[in-house]
C-alpha positions in Angstrom: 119.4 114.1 135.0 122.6 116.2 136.3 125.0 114.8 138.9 123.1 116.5 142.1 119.9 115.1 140.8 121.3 111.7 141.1 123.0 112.1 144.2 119.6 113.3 145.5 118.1 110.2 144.4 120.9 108.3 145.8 120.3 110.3 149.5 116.4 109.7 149.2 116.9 106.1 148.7 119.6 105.9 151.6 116.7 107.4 153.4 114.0 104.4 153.0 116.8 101.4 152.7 119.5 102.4 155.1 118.4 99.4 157.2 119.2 97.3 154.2 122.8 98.7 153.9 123.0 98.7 150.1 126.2 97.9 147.9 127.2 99.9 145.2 125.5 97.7 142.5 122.4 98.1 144.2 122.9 102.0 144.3 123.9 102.2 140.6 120.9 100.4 139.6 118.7 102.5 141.1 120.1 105.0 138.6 120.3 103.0 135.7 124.0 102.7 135.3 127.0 100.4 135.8 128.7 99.9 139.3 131.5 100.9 137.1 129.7 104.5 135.4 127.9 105.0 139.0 131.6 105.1 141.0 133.1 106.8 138.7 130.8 109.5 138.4 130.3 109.9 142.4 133.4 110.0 143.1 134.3 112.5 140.4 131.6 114.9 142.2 132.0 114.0 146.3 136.0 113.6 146.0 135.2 110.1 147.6 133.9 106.7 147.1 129.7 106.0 147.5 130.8 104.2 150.5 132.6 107.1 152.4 129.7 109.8 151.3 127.2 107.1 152.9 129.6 107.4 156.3 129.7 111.3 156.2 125.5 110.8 156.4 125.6 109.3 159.3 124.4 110.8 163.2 127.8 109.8 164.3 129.6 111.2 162.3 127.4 115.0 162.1 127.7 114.3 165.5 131.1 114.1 165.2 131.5 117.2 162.9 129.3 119.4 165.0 131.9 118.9 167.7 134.3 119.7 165.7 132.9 123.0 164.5 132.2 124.0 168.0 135.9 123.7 168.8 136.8 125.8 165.8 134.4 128.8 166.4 135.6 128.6 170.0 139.0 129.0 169.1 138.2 131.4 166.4 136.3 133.5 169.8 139.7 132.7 171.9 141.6 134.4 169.3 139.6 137.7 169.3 138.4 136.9 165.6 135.0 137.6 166.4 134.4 140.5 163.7 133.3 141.1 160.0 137.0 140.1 159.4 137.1 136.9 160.9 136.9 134.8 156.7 135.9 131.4 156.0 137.8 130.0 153.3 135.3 131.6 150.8 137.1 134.5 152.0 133.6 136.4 152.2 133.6 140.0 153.4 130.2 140.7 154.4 129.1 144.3 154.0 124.9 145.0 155.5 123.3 148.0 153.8 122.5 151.3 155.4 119.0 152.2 156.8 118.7 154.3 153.7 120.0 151.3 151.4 117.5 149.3 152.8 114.3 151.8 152.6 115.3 152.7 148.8 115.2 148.3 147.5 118.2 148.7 145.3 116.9 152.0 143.9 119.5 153.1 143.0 122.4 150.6 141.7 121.6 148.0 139.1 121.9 144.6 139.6 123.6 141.9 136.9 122.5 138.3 137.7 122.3 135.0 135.9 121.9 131.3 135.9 124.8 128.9 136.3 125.3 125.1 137.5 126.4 123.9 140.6 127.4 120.8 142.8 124.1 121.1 144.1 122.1 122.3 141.0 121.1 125.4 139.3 121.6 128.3 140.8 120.9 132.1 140.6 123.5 134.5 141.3 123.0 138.2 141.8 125.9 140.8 141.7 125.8 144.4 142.8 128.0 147.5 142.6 128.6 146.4 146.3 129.3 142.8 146.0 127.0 139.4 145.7 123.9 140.3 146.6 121.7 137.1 146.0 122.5 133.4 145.8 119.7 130.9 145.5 119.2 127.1 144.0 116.7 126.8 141.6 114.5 123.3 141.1 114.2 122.4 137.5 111.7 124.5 135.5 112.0 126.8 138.6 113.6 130.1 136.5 111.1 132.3 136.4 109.9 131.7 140.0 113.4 132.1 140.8 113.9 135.7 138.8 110.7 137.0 140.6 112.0 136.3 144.0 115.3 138.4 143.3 113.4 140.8 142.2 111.4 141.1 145.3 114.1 141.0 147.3 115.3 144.1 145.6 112.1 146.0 144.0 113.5 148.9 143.0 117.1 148.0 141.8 117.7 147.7 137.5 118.0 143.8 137.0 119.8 142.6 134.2 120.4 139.2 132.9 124.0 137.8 132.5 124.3 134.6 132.5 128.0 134.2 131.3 129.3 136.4 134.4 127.2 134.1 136.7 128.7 130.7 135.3 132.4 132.9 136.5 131.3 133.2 140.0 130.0 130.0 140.4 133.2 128.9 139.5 134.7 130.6 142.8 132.4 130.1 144.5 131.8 126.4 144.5 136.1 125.5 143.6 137.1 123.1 145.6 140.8 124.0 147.0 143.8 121.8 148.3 145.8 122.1 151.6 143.3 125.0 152.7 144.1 127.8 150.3 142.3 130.6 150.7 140.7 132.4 147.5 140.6 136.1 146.7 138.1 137.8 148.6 134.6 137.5 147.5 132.6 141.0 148.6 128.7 140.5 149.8 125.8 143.0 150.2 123.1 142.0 152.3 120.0 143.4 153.8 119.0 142.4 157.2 117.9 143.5 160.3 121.3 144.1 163.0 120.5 140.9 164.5 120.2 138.9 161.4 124.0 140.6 160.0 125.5 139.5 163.1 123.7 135.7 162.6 125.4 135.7 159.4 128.6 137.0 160.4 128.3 134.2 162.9 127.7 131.6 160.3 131.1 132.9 158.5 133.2 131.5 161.5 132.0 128.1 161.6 134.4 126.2 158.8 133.9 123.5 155.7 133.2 120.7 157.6 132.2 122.1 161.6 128.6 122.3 162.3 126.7 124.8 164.7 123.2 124.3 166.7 121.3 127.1 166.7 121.4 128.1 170.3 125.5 128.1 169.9 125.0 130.2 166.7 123.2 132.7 169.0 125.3 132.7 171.6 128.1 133.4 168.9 125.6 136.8 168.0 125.6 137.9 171.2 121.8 136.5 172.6 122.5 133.4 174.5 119.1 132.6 174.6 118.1 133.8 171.4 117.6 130.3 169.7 114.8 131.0 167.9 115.8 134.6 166.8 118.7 132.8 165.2 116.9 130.3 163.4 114.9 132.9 162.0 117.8 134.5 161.0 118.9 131.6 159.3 115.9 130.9 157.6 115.9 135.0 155.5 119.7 134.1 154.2 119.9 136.0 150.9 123.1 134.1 150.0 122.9 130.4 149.8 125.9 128.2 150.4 128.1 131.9 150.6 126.7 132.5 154.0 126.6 128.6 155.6 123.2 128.7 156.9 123.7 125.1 156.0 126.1 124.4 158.7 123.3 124.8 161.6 121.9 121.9 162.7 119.5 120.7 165.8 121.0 119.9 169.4 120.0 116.1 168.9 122.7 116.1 165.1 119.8 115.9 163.1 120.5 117.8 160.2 116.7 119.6 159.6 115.4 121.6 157.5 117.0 124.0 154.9 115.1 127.1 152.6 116.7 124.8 149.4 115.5 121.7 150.6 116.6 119.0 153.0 118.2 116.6 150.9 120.3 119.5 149.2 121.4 121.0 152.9 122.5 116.8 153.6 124.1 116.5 150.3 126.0 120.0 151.3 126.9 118.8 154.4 128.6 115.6 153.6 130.2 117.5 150.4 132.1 119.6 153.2 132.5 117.0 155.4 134.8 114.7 153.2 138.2 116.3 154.7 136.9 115.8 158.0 136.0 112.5 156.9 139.5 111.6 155.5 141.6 113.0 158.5 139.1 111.1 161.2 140.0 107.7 159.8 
């Protein structure tokens, strides 16, 4: 069992026993191991104790960071940074194919993805002439379903397997950084409707830790009352985690559903959410 798995089993078990507040030795020994192995290693992968992760799960505190987010993307709106340029601290420019890119599927570039690991589990990373073109998590065993999808996504482009170059832009992808320094840019290639590139240009203004409903990410894309629209939008992402589909939530703070599952989208939440965490208390 990898470290996400056992923080997914640690989130599913928060689920049916949060009433029960349990310690850390009861949380360990759900996963076989010492209070001792068990803080160690969750620590090593949220940057915080079990005890902080449990308080970034919260309604309160989503509650909280959805505030906060709303703030930022205002300010971001205030400041005129309402473009493509406008960077998250992925530093992600976001480039949408052409009509004709998207009639010809990829037909004529080729495409080198692989599989590498994550905070949050496998993934599947697709790369482009143009820039990252496809970034899912994979369940266990879930490779080949995984490889088909890309390649429906792009049915005509030349797909070739390298995993090794994958494992390197996990790496940046997924780096945590200190004091807010920003990366070198990452370059994305997407296909999507207009209204679905300006969702996820949207999405790239909302920062690590700020959360968005999804009436105030369409009001961000220009259709006030496009709620819906939006969380359709959300929902055809090509670029897991890259473009922060996770970071929409429901008016009430309920954190809902997510394409890579919904205790993933809760563990990525309160991942992001530890530096919001830390300069709340």
């Amino acid at each position: 069992m990898g470290d996400y798995e056992r923080i997914a089993c640690v989130i599913r078990y928060l689920d049916e026993h949060y009433p029960e507040q349990p310690d850390l030795a009861a949380l360990a020994g759900r996963l076989g191991l010492s209070p001792f192995h068990f803080h160690r290693l969750f620590s090593s992968w949220a940057g915080v104790t079990p005890k902080a992760f449990v308080q970034c799960l919260t309604l309160a505190h989503v509650r909280a960071m959805l505030r906060n987010g709303r703030n930022a993307l205002d300010a971001a709106l205030d400041a005129g940074l309402s473009g493509p340029g406008r960077l998250h601290d992925l530093c992600v420019n976001l480039e949408a194919a052409s009509p004709g890119e998207m009639k010809s599927g990829g037909g004529r570039f080729a495409i080198e993805a692989g599989f590498a690991r994550s905070p949050f589990g496998p993934c599947l990373i697709g790369r482009s002439p143009r820039g990252i073109c496809h970034l899912s998590f994979v369940e266990t065993g879930g490779n080949k379903a995984a490889w088909a999808a890309l390649q429906e996504e792009w049915p005509k482009a030349r797909l070739h397997r390298n995993d090794r170059r994958a494992r390197r832009l996990a790496e940046r992808i997924f780096a945590r950084t200190a004091g807010g320094n920003r990366r070198l840019p990452l370059r994305a290639f997407v296909r999507g409707t207009a209204f679905h590139v300006k969702v996820w240009r949207a999405l790239l203004r909302v920062p690590p830790g700020g959360l968005i409903t999804y009436g105030g990410l369409a009001a961000a894309a220009g259709c006030a009352d496009g709620a819906r629209a939006a969380g359709s939008a959300v929902g055809r992402n090509p670029l897991a985690f890259l473009i922060p589909c996770h970071r929409v939530i429901r008016e009430t703070g309920v954190v809902g559903d997510y394409r890579w599952g919904r205790v993933r989208k809760r563990a990525i939440v309160a991942w992001e959410g530890m530096a919001f965490y830390q300069g709340a208390r």
